[in-house]
N, C-alpha and C positions, 0 to 999 in steps of 0.2 A: 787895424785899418790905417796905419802910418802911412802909406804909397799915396790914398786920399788925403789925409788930415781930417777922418770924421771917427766917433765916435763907435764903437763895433754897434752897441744899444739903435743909435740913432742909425744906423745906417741898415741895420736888419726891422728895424719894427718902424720907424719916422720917417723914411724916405719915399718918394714915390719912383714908380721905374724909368720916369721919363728924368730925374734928377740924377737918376745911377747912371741911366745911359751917357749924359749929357758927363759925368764925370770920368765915365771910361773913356768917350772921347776925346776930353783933354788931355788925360794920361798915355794915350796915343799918340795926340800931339805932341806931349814931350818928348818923345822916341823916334820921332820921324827922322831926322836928320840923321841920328847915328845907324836908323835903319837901310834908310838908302847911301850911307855913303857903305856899307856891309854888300850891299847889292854890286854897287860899281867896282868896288875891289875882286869882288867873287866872281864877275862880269870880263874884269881885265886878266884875273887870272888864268879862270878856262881858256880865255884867248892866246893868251903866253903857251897854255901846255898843248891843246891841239889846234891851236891857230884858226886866223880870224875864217880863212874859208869855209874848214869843214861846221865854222859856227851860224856863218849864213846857209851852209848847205842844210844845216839842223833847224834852221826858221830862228837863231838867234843872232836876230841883227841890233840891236840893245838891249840894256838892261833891263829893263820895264817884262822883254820876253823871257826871260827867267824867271819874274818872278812879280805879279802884282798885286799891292797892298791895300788892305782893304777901304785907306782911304781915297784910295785913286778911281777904285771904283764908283760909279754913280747911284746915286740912291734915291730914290722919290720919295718924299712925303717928310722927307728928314729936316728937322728944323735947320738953320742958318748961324752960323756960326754968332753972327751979332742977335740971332736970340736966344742962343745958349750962355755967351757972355751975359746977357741981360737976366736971365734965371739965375745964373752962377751967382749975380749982385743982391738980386733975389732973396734967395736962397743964405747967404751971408747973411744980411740983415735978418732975415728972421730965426737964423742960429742965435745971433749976437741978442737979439732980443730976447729968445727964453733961455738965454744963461744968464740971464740978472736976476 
């Protein structure tokens, strides 16, 4: 479980799924940025080989319409980023307290 930093034990039998989820989201977030700049270059390129008309002609007038990610999408009922950070503190301290 190195990509999280948990434990395999702790993260198959100790975790609840709202803290898995809430960890995969971050791990997401780390990715963002090299995700989308993969998008724009893939974006520029097709435009370079068959050019930007027949790209509008195809309904790809940006990058976004190639291809959108799952966090651009909108989601209901999904916690808030400041309360996933605040589980994440959470979640911390109560690791750090039963490793003593």
């Amino acid at each position: 479980m190195g990509e999280i930093g948990r434990d395999r034990l702790e993260f198959l039998y100790e975790m609840k799924w709202w803290e898995i989820r809430a960890i995969i989201r971050g791990y997401h977030r780390r990715h963002r940025d090299t995700w989308s700049a993969t998008r724009w270059q893939t974006y520029y390129i097709m435009s370079a080989q068959i050019g930007s008309e027949a790209m509008h002609k195809s309904g790809i007038n940006n990058p976004t319409d190639l291809l959108k990610f799952p966090w651009e999408r909108i989601r209901e009922n999904m916690p808030s980023d400041e309360e996933i950070a605040s589980l994440q503190a959470e979640m911390a301290a109560i690791n750090a307290a039963n490793r003593k």
